[in-house]
C-alpha positions as CSV (number, residue, x, y, z in Angstrom):
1,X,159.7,24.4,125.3
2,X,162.7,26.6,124.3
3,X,163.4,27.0,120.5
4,X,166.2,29.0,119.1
5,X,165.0,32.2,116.7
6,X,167.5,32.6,114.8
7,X,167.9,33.5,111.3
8,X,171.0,33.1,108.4
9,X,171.8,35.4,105.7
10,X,174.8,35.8,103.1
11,X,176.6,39.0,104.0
12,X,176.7,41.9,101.6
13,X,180.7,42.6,101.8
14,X,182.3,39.2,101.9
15,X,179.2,36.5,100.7
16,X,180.0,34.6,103.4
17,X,176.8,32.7,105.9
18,X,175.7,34.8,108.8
19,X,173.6,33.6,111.9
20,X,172.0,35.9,114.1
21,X,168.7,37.5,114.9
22,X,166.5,39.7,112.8
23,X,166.7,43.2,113.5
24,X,164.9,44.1,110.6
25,X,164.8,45.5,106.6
26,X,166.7,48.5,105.3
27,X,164.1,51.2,105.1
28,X,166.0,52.8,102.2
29,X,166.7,49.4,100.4
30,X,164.6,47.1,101.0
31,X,167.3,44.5,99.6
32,X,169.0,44.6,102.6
33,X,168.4,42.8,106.1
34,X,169.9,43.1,109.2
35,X,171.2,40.6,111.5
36,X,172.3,40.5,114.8
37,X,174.6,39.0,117.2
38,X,175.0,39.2,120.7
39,X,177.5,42.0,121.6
40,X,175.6,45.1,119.5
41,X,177.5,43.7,116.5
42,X,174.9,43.6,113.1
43,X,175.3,42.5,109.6
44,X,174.4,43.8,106.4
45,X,173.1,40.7,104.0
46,X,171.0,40.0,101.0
47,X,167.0,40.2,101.8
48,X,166.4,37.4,99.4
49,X,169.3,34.8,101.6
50,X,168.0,35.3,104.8
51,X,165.8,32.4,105.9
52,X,164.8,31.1,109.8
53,X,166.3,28.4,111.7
54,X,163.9,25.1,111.2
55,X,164.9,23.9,114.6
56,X,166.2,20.5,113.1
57,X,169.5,19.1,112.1
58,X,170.8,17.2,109.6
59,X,172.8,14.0,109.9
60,X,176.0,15.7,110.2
61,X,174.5,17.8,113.2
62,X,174.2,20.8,111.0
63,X,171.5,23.4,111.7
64,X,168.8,23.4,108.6
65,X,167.8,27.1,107.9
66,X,164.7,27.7,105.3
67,X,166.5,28.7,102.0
68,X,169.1,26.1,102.8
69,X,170.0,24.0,99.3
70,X,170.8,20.4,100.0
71,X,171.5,17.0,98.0
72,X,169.3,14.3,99.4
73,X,171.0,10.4,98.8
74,X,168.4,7.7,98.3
75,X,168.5,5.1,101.0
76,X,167.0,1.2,101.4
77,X,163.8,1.8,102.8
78,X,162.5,5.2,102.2
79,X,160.6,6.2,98.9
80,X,162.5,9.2,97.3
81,X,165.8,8.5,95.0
82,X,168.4,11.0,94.9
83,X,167.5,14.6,94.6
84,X,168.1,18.4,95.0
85,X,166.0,20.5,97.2
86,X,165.4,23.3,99.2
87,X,163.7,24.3,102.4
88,X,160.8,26.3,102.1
89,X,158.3,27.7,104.4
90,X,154.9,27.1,103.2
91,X,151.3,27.2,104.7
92,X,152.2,27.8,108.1
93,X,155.2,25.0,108.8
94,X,158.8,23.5,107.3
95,X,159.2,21.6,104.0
96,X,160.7,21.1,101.1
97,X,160.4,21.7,97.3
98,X,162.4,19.8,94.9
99,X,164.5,21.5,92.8
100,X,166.3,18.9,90.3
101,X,165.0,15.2,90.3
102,X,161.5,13.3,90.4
103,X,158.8,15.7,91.6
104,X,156.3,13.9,93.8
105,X,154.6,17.5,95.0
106,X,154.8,20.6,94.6
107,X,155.9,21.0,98.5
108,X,156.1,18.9,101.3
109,X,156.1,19.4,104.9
110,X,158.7,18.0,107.1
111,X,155.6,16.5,109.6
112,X,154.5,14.2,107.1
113,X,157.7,12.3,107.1
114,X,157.1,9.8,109.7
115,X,160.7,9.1,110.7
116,X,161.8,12.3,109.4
117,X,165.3,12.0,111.2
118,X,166.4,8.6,110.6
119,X,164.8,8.8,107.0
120,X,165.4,11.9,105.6
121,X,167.6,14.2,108.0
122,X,170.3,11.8,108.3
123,X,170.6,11.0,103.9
124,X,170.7,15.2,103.3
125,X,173.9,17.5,102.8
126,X,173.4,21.5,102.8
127,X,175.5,22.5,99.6
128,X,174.0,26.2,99.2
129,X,171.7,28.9,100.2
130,X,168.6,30.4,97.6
131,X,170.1,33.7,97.1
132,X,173.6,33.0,96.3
């Protein structure tokens, strides 16, 4: 099975999101990444902004990155009410922590939700990045 590798960052001149592939840290400051792109093009961006692609996708299609910030909406059906998040990587797979709202856990993995699509993916909105 084919899974994109493929990382976002917030560049260093302009702040602005970056996908590409890791290339790899600044030997001489370790605050800076480099990313990638097809074409020998690479980008300078913040260490701490860079996060991996999940390989999932919110409602609105929208490819979820670890570090991504988003607002979740409480729904009929589902257990959590409205909150603030952020994906996390954490012992070995994809979660979340909660940032501002009820805290169930400390972390919780994305496989534990059993219709994680239709009840979680499709009530989230990105609105940031950790680093920014």
């Amino acid at each position: 099975m084919y899974r994109k590798i493929q990382f976002k960052g917030k560049r260093i001149d302009n702040g602005k999101d970056v996908v590409g592939f890791f290339l790899g840290v600044d030997p001489v400051d370790s605050d800076v990444t480099f990313l990638g792109l097809s074409g020998g093009i690479d980008y300078r961006v913040h260490s701490n902004s860079v996060g991996q692609f999940t390989g999932l996708k919110t409602g609105k299609k929208e490819d979820l990155f670890e570090g991504d910030i988003f607002n979740y909406s409480k729904h009929i059906g589902y257990i959590y009410d409205d909150f603030q998040g952020e994906v996390i990587f954490q012992d070995g797979c994809f979660g979340f922590k909660i940032i501002t709202g009820q805290v169930y856990r400390e972390f919780t993995p994305f496989s534990e939700i059993d219709e994680l699509q239709i009840d979680f993916l499709n009530h989230i909105e990105i609105v940031g990045r950790r680093g920014s």
